[in-house]
Structure formats: structure tokens, C-alpha cells
C-alpha positions in Angstrom: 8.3 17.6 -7.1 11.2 16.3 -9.1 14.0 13.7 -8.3 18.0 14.7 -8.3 20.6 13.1 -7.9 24.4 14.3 -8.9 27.7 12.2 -8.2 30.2 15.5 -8.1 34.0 14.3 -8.4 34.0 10.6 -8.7 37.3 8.5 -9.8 35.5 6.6 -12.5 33.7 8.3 -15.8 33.3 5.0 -17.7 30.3 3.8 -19.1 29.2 1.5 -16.0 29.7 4.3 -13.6 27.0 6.2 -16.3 24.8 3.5 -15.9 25.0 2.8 -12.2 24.2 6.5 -12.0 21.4 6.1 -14.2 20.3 3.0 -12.1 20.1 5.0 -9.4 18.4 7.8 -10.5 15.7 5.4 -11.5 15.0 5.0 -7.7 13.5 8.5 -7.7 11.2 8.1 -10.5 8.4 8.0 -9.1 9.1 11.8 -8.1 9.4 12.7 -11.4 7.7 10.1 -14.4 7.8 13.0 -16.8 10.7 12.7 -18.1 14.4 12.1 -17.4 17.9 13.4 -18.0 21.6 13.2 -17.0 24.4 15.2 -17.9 28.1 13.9 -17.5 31.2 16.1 -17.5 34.3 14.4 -17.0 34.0 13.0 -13.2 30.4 14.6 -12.7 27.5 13.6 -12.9 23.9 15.5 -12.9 21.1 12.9 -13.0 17.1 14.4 -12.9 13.7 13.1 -13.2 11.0 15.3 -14.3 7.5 16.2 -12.8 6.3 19.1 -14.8 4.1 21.5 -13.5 5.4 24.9 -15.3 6.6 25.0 -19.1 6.2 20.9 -19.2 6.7 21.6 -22.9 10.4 22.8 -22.9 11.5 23.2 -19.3 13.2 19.7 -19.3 16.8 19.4 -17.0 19.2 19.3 -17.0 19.2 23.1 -17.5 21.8 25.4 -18.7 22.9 28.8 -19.8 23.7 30.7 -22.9 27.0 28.9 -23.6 26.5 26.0 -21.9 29.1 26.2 -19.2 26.7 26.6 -15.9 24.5 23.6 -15.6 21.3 23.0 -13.3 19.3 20.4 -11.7 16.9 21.1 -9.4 13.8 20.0 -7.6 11.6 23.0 -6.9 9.6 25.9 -7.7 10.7 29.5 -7.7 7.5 31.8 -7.8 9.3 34.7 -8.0 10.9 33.9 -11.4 9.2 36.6 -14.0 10.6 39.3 -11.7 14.0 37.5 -11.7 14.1 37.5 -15.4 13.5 41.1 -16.0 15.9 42.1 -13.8 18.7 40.4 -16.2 17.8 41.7 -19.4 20.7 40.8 -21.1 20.4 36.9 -20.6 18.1 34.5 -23.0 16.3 31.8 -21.6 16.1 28.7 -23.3 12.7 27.8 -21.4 9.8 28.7 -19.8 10.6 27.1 -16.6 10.9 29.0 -13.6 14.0 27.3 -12.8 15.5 28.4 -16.0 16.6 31.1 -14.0 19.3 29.7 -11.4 21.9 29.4 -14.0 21.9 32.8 -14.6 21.9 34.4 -11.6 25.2 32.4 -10.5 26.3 34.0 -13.7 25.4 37.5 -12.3 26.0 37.2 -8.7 28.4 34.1 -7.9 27.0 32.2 -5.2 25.4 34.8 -2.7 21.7 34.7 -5.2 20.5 32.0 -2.9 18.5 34.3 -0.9 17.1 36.2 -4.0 14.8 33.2 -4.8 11.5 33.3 -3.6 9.8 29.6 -3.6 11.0 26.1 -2.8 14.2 24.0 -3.8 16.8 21.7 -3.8 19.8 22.0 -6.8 22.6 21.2 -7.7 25.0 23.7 -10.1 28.3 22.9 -11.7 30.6 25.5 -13.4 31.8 23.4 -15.7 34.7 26.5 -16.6 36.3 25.4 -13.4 34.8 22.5 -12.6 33.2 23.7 -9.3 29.9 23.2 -7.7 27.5 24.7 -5.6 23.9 22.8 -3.8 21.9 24.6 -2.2 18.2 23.4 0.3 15.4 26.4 1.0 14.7 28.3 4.1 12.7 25.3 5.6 12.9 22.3 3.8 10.3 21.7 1.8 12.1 19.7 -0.7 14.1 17.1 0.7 17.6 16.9 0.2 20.5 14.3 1.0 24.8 14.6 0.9 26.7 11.8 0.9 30.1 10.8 0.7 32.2 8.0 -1.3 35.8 6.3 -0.5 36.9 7.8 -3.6 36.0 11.3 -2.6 33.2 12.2 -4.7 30.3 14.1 -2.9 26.7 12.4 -4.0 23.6 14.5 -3.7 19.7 12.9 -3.7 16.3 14.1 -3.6 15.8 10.5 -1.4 18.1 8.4 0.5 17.4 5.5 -1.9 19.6 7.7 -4.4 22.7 7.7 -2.9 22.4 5.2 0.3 24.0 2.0 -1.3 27.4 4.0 -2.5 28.3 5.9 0.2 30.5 5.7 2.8 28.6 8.1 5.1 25.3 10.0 4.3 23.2 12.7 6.1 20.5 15.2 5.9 21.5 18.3 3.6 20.0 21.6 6.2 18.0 23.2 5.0 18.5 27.0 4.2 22.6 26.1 3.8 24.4 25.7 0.4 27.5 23.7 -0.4 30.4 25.0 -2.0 33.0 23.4 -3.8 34.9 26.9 -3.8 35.0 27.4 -0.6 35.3 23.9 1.0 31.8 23.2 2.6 28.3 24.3 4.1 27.6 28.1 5.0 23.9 28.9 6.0 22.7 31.5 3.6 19.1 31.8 5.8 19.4 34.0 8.4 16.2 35.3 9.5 15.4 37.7 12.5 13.5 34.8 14.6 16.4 32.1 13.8 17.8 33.1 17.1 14.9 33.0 19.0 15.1 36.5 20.2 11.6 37.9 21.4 9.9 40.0 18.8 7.7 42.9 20.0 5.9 44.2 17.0 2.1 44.5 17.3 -0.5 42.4 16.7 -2.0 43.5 13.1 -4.7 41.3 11.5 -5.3 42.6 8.5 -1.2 43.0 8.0 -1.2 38.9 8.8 -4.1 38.2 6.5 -2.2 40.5 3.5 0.5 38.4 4.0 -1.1 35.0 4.2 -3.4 35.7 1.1 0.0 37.0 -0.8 1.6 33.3 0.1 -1.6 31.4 -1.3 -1.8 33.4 -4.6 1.9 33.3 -5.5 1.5 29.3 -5.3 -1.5 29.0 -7.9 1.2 29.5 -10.5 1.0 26.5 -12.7 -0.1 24.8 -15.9 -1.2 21.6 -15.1 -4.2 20.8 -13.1 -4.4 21.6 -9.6 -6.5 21.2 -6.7 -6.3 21.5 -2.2 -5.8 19.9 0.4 -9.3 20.0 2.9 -9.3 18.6 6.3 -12.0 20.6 7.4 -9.5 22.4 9.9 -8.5 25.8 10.5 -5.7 25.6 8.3 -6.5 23.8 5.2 -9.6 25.6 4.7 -8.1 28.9 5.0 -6.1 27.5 2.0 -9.3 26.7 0.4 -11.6 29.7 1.0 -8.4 32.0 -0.1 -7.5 29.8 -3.5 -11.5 29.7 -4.4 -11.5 33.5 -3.8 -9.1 34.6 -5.9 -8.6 31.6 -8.3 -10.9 33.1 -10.9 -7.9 35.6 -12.4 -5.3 33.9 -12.9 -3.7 32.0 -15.5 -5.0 28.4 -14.2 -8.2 29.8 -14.0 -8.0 30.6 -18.3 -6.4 26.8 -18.6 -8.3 24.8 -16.4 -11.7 26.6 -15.7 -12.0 28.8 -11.8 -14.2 26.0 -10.0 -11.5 24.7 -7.4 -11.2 20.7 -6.5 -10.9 19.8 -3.2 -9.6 16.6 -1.6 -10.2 14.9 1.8 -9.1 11.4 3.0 -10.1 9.3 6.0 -11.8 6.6 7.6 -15.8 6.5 7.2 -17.3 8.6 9.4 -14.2 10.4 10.7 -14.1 14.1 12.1 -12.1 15.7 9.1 -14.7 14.2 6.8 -17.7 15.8 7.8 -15.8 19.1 8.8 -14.2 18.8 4.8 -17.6 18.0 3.3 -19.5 21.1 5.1 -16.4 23.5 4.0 -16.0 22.3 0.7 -20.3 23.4 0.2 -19.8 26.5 1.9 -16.8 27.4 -0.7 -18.5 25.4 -3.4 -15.5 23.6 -4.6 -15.7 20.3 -6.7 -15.3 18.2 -3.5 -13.5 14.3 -3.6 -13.9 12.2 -0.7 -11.7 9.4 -0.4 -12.6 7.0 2.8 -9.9 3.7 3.6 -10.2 1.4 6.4 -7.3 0.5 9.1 -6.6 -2.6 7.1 -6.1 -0.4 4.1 -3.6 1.1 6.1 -2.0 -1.1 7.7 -1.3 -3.1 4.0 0.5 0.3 3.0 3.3 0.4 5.5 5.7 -1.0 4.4 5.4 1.6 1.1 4.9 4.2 2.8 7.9 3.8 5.5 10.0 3.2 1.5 8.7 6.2 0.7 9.0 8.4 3.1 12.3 7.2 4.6 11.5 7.5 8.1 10.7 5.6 11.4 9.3 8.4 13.4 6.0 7.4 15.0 3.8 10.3 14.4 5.1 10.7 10.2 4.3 7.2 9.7 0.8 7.8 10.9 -0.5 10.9 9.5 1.9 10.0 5.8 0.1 6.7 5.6 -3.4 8.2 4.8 -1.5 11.3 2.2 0.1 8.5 0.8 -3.4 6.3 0.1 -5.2 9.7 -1.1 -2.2 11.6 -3.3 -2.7 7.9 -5.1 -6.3 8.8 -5.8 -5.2 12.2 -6.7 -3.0 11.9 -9.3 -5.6 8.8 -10.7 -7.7 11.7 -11.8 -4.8 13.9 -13.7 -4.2 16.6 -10.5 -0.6 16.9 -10.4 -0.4 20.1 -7.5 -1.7 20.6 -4.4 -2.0 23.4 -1.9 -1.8 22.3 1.5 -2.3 23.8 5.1 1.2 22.4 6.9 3.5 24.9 9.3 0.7 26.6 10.4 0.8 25.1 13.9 4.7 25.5 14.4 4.1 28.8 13.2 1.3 29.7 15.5 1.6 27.3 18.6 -1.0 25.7 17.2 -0.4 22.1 18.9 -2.5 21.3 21.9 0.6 21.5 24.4 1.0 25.3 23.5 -1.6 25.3 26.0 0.7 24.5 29.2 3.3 27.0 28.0 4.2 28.5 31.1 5.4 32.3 29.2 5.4 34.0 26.2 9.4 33.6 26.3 8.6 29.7 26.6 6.0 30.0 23.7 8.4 31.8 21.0 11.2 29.7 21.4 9.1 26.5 21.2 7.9 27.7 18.0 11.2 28.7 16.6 12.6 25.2 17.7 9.2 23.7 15.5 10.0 25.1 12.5 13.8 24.4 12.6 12.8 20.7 12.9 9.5 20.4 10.4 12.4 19.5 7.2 12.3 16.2 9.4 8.6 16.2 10.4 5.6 17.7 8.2 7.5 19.1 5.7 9.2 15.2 5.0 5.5 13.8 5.1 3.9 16.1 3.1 7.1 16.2 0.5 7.4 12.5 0.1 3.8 11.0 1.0 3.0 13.1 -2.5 5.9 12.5 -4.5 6.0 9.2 -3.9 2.9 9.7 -6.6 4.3 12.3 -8.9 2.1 14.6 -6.8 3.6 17.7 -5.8 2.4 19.6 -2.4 2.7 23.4 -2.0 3.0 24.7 1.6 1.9 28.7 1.9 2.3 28.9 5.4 5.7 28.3 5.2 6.3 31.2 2.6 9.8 33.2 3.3 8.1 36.3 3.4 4.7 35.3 5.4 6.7 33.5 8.2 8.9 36.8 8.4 5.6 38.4 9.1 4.1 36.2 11.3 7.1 35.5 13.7 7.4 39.3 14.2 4.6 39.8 16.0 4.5 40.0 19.5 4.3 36.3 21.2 1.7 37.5 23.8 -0.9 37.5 21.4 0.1 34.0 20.2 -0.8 32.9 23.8 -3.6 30.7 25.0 -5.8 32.5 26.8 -9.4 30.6 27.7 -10.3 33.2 30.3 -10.2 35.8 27.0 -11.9 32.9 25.2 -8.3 32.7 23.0 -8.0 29.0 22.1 -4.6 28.1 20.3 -3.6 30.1 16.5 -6.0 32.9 17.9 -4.3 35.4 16.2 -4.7 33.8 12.8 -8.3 32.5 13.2 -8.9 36.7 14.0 -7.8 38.2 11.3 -9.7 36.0 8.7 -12.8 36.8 11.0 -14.7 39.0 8.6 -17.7 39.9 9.2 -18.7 41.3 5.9 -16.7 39.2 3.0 -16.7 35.8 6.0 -14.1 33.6 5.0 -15.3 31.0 6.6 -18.2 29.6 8.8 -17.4 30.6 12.8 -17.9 27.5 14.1 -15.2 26.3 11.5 -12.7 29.0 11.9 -12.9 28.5 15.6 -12.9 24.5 15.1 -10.0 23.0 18.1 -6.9 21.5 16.5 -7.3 18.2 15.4 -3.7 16.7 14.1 -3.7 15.0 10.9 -3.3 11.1 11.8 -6.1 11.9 15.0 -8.9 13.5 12.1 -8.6 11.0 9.5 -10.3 8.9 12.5 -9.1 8.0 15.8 -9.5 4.2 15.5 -6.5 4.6 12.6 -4.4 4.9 15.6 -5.6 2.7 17.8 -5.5 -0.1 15.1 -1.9 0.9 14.1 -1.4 0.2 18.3 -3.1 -3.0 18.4 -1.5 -4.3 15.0 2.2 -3.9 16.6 0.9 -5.2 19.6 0.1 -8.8 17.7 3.4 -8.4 15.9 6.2 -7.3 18.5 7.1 -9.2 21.6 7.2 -8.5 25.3 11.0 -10.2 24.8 11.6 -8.0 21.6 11.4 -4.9 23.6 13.3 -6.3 26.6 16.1 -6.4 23.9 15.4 -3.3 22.0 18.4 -1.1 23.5 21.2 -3.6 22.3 19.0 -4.1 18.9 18.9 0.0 18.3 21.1 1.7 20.4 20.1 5.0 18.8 16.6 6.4 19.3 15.6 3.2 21.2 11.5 2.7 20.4 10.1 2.9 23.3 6.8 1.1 22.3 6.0 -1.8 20.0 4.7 0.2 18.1 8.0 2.8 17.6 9.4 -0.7 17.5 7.1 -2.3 14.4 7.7 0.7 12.3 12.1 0.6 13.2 12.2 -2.9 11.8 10.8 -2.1 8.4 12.7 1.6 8.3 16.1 -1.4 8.8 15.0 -3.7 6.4 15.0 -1.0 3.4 17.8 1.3 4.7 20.1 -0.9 7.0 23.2 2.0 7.2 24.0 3.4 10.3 24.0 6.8 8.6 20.6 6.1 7.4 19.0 5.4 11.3 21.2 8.7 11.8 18.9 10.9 9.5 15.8 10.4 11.7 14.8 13.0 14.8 14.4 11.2 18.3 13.8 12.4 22.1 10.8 12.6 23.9 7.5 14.2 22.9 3.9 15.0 23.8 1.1 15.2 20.9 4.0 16.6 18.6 6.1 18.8 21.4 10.2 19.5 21.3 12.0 17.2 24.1 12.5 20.7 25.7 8.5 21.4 26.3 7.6 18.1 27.7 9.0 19.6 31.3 6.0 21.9 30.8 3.5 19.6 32.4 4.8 17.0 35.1 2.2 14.0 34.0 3.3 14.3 30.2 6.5 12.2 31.0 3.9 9.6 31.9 2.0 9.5 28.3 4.8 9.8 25.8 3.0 9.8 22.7 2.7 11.8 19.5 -0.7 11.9 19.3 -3.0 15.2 19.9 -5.0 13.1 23.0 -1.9 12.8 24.8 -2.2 16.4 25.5 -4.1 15.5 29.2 -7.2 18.2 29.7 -6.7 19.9 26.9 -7.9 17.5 23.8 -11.9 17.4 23.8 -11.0 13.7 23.3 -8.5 13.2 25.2 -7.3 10.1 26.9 -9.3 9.0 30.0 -6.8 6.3 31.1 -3.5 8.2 31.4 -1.1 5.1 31.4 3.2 4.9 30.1 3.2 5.0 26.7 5.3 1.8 27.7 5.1 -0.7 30.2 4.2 -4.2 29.7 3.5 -3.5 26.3 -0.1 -2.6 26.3 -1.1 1.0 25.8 -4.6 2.9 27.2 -7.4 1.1 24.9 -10.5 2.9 25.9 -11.0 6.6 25.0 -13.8 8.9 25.9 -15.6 11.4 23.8 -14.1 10.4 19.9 -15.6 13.7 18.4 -14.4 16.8 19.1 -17.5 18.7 20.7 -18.3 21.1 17.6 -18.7 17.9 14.5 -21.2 16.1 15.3 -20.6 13.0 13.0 -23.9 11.1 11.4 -23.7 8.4 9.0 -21.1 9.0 6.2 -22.5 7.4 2.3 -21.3 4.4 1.3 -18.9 5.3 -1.5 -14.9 5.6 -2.4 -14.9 8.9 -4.2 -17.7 11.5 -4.1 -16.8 14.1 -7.0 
């Protein structure tokens, strides 16, 4: 991932508006230590810093066309590009980059080409013949993206809040799958999907149709040349992602550059679930397998960079970014700069454990629809920033354009848990890579219960987060916490720990704006927590909080708030099918 920032229609183009630009485009280095550019015309700027992953020989930004009169910077990665640039024979590239093309399809199509790119991204692209502009987000969000406005009426654009939060008057989340137009005076949605209005789809269930479709998503992402690796919690999810990139790895153009044996990465505490399950994956698939273990102390030193970083206060982000954050570190230590990884699946799928209570396939569809709406402010923010905060980009298959298309066709009823058909949650995806004769994937794996991210890297990581807010936040604190933070109140000490921080670095009104509240069960929408009456009781993000339904769940089902003090003692740690023994004592096992 790269950092952009662009200060479009300022009142001042004198040298020390140039440098405060530059000043501030420095904040998002760490997105991009490649290399940096800006380009000024007149009262616009277009600021970028670099992380190259295609062409990093001659795809540097800002980019431009022919003549020099359309000018790009963007932060993404179009996967469809090749086919883009044979359809415009007429046009020279300058680069190799597969963002070389955006320029010239404005030039060809105006601004309706939006929808013609296949891949991830965030630009900005000024016409510098009239001096308009046009930004644009992708479907879902995978990039981040920020608008902001001055006193002077200039429009600012950022990869990060930190770009743009200091000089402006009001700033906000830039939607995904909208653009901004200059032209024609502010945001139009250009994504417009069949399941955005939740409508219920009826096609049938086809497995083999779902597992085209998912493979297609995984192989258009190994486009790169710089090393590369995955992702591997030892789920459902990320070792699909593996098993499909180690299968068909060997033929492509990474393979020639960097050798068809895939590297594999896994993070949490020693002896956690996702550990073993990673481990026993990565042997069956033989990848080159690094284990990376931290203790809670480790992560409890990193919060205050990871809450800079990722630019949140949302309980469950901070926990599961925390240990990305302490492993895309290790990562990029060894030269990786890509990574595939397994997010969306569950929003996709009904993959969480409260899918479980859904009381209808109705209830189920427009859940899932309402999941993937949000995840720009969830797991797509985590998994964006917890990596680029290293120079590490992530790469999210299961949110590919054309995959989710497929999979939120199909007929919610077979999305429904059924344990009486012995369906447990994302049974439609776990049975069409159930092959009997080319097995993608050991059974007792492919059939392995959700575990969520911040809950596999080991369950004491939440329990010490708890117990560290509980040492540093007040019973009188809280009392006070409505008049303190009126919006999105934290409702426990330690929602509380993690909103002091969050004000310390980003103490706007518009910034505490940016971030998603309401009430939530083990990662539901406010609107499913009415699906069980005792989840009002046990507010919290975490996958245990879904009550007889986690293997581990909670045995104490107490407020997630009442004098302070949250359930301590938890029954069964380990999900019935891992079994964990005695991890080695070692940082990295390559």
C-alpha cells in the first residue's frame, strides 16, 4: 500500500504551503518508504509516497499521460490492467505500473471508468486542462481513504487521518465505492451491485461455480514482483488462501522471480489455538512456514502505535490489529513486502458465531449485506493499516468484485446454520473445497469452528488487555465517561483505555466522528443483537460472547459493564478439534 495525499484548490501556492504539504505527506511514509513525489499546479497539490510492488523500477507517482495534462496518484492495485491496456491501443504508457492506466482511461471515458477497474484503490486525478478533479475509493474499502475540508475552500484528500487532520476545518471517511467530482459538485456512488439493496437472491447453490470463482480471486492477486508470502491462522479462511496460492503458484510470474515454494506467516501467543492449527496446515501444504509468538506485555507496550496507526478506538480492531501490527513488523524484517490474507470471508458467509441465532434466511442476508457495507471501518481498516503501518501491503481475495458478486447470489438458505444437517457456519464454502480426490485441505481443518482473529492468537491476549484497563481506568472515570465522550460512550474501561489514547493523537471532533459505534455481540450489526435476548447482557466483541455457541464460550455470563469488573474465569480455552501441547521455545521458526 502507498500513502496520498492531495490539497485540491487551496488559496496559497507559495513555497511554505509546498513544504507544509510535503510535511504532511511525510506522516504517511511509513505506507510507502520507497520513494516519494509531489506534483504542484497552481493551487493543487498531489503528494505520494511509494511502496512498490509492480514495475518498482519506473512506476514512480505521480503518474501522468501522454502530454502531461491528466495526472495521478493513487494507492492501489488494479489486477486487471494488461487487459485495460490492450483495449486502448492507441495510448503509450510511460510505465509498467498497473496504475499507469487510470490516466488514460479518464482520457477515453471521462469519469464513468471507475467501475472498469478490477482490483483495489484510492486516487486522486486532476485535469490540469481545466483544472478539475476527480477521487475515487473501491467497491469495499480496502484502501483507506479520507476528505477533508479547509476555511479557504480547498478539498484535502489522505490515505490516513494524520495527513490531513491538523488543517482542516471538518474531516470524514471518503465511502467507499463513491467518487468525487469537481465537475459535477460532489459524491455519486459508482458501485452498485445487485445485493447492495439487500434484496433476497435465489440462485442455486453451486460449489464448484463458488470454488471457480474463489480460486480466480486468489490467482489474480499473485501478480507481483517483489517477494510475497500468506497470511495462516490455521482457519477456514486463511488456509483456503494458502492451499489455493501453493497450488497454483508454480506458473506464474512470481514463481520465475522468486522460486514456487510459498512462505507462510502466523503470529500469537505460545501455545495458542491458531499456532498449532497454522503449523499442521502449513506441513500439510509444505509452505516455508514463520512462526512468530509475543506475550500480552508485548502487546500491551504496542498500543499506543498501533491505535496511531490504525486510527481507531473500536474495541475489537484494537485487539485483533495489535498482534498484525507486531507480525507485519517481522514480515517485512525478512524482505516480504505482500501478503494474501483471508478477511471478508465471514461477512460474506455468516461466518461469525451469532449467524447461528439468525432467526431466517431474510434475517441472514441482510445481516451480511449490512457486514460488508461496514468492514471499510472494521477488517478491511485493520488489515489495511496494521500492514502499512510497515510498508507491508495485504491483499484480500475474498473481497474480490467479481467473487463477492458470485457468492451473494446464491440462495441465503444454504448460507444457514443448520446442526441438525450437521451445517456449522460458511458451510457452503467449506463444501465446495471438499474434494475428495485433489483434498484441499485436511477435514478436520476445513471443518475447524470459527475462531476470530484477537480470540486465536490466544485467549489470555484478551483477558490481559481486560485486566490492564482495569489497573488503569477508574470506577469514577467511567461514572463521568458520558460528559467526557458524548459520542460512542465506552461502555467499559476497557472501550474507555483505548478512547483516551485514540484523543490524545487525534483530538478533532471530526476525527472521534470517523469511528463506527452501537452495540455488538462477538462482531454482530446493532440490528442482530435483538436476535438473542441474553446478548444485551454480554456486550462484547469477542467470539465467546456468542452464549452456547463458542466451544469456549463464557461460563460466567455477566454485563460487559457494571462495577467495572468483567467475567474472569473461562471454561474450555481450546476449541474441541486443536488439541494444543507444548509450543518450542523460539521467536521465528523458518
Amino acid at each position: 500500500m502507498c500513502g496520498i495525499l492531495a490539497v485540491l484548490g487551496c488559496s496559497d501556492d507559495s513555497q511554505a504551503k509546498r513544504v507544509r504539504v510535503l510535511e504532511l505527506s511525510r506522516r504517511l511514509k511509513h505506507r510507502g518508504p520507497d520513494w516519494s513525489g509531489l506534483y504542484q499546479h497552481g493551487d493543487c497539490y498531489l503528494a505520494h509516497q511509494r511502496l512498490a510492488i509492480v514495475d518498482p523500477a519506473s512506476g514512480d507517482q505521480p503518474l501522468f499521460n501522454e502530454d502531461k495534462t491528466i495526472v495521478v496518484t493513487v494507492n492501489g492495485e488494479i489486477y486487471n490492467h494488461e487487459q485495460l491496456r490492450k483495449q486502448m491501443p492507441n495510448h503509450n504508457f510511460r510505465t509498467g505500473s498497473d496504475c499507469d492506466v487510470i490516466a488514460h482511461l479518464y482520457e477515453e471515458h471521462g469519469e464513468d471508468f471507475v467501475d472498469m477497474l478490477d482490483g483495489i484503490f484510492a486516487f486522486v486525478l486532476l485535469d490540469t486542462r481545466d483544472n478539475s478533479f476527480l477521487v475515487a475509493r473501491d467497491a469495499i474499502g480496502v484502501t483507506s481513504l479520507y476528505i477533508g475540508w479547509g476555511l479557504d475552500g480547498s478539498v484535502w484528500i489522505s490515505s490516513e487521518l494524520k495527513g490531513l487532520n491538523d488543517d482542516c476545518e471538518h474531516f470524514e471517511v471518503f465511502q467507499p465505492g463513491h467518487l468525487y467530482s469537481s465537475k459535477n459538485g460532489g459524491f455519486r456512488r459508482w458501485y452498485n451491485p445487485p445485493w447492495f439493496s439487500e434484496a433476497i437472491p435465489s440462485t442455486p447453490y453451486d460449489p464448484l461455480v463458488l470454488r471457480r470463482a474463489f480460486e480466480n480471486a486468489v490467482i489474480k492477486r499473485l501478480m507481483t514482483d517483489v517477494p510475497f508470502g500468506v497470511l495462516l491462522s490455521g482457519g477456514l479462511d486463511s488456509s483456503l488462501v494458502a492451499s489455493i496460492t501453493a497450488r497454483y503458484l508454480a506458473g506464474t510470474k512470481a514463481a520465475k522471480q522468486w522460486g514456487a515454494q510459498l512462505h507462510s506467516f502466523c503470529v500469537g501467543l505460545e501455545g495458542s489455538p491458531d499456532l498449532k492449527a497454522a503449523r499442521e496446515v502449513a506441513d500439510y501444504l509444505g509452505t516455508v512456514h514463520h512462526e512468530f509468538h509475543f506475550t500480552v506485555q508485548d502487546g500491551i507496550d504496542a498500543i499506543e502505535d498501533v491505535i496511531y496507526h490504525i486510527e481507531t478506538y473500536d474495541v475489537t480492531t484494537i485487539r485483533a490489529s495489535t498482534p498484525m501490527f507486531l507480525m507485519s513488523r517481522k514480515i517485512k524484517s525478512l524482505g516480504v513486502k505482500m501478503v494474501i490474507s483471508g478477511e471478508g470471508s465471514d461477512e460474506v458467509f455468516g461466518g461469525y458465531l451469532y449467524f447461528h441465532k439468525a432467526p431466517n434466511k431474510e434475517e441472514f442476508h441482510k445481516e451480511t449485506c449490512r457486514k460488508i457495507k461496514a468492514l471499510h471501518q472494521y477488517d478491511c481498516l485493520r488489515a489495511n493499516k496494521s500492514t502499512s503501518a510497515w510498508g507491508l501491503e495485504a491483499r484480500v481475495p475474498f473481497l474480490d468484485k467479481e467473487f463477492i458478486n458470485v457468492a451473494m447470489s446464491i440462495d441465503p438458505e444454504w448460507k444457514l446454520i443448520k446442526p441438525e444437517q450437521r451445517r456449522i457456519e460458511k458451510w457452503a464454502l467449506r463444501r465446495a473445497f471438499d474434494d475428495e480426490e485433489h483434498p484441499y485441505l485436511p477435514k478436520h481443518i476445513l471443518y475447524r469452528q470459527k475462531e476470530q482473529f484477537s480470540d486465536g492468537v490466544g485467549y489470555s491476549w484478551i483477558d490481559g488487555l481486560k485486566a490492564h484497563a482495569e489497573k488503569h481506568v477508574t470506577n469514577r472515570m467511567m461514572l463521568n465517561a458520558s460528559h467526557i465522550f458524548p459520542h460512542n460512550t465506552p461502555i467499559t474501561k476497557e472501550a474507555y483505555y483505548y478512547r483516551m489514547i485514540f484523543e490524545r493523537f487525534f483530538p478533532q471532533n471530526s476525527a472521534g466522528l470517523t469511528v463506527p459505534g452501537g452495540a455488538s455481540v462477538a462482531c454482530s450489526t446493532a440490528k442482530a443483537v435483538v436476535w438473542d435476548a441474553s446478548w444485551s447482557k454480554n456486550l462484547d466483541p469477542s467470539g465467546r460472547a456468542a452464549i452456547g455457541v463458542h466451544n469456549s464460550a463464557y461460563e460466567n455470563h455477566v454485563p460487559a459493564m457494571a462495577n467495572g469488573n468483567l467475567a474472569k474465569k473461562i471454561i474450555g480455552r481450546v476449541p474441541s478439534m486443536v488439541e494444543v501441547g507444548a509450543a518450542p521455545e523460539l521467536t521465528i521458526r523458518s
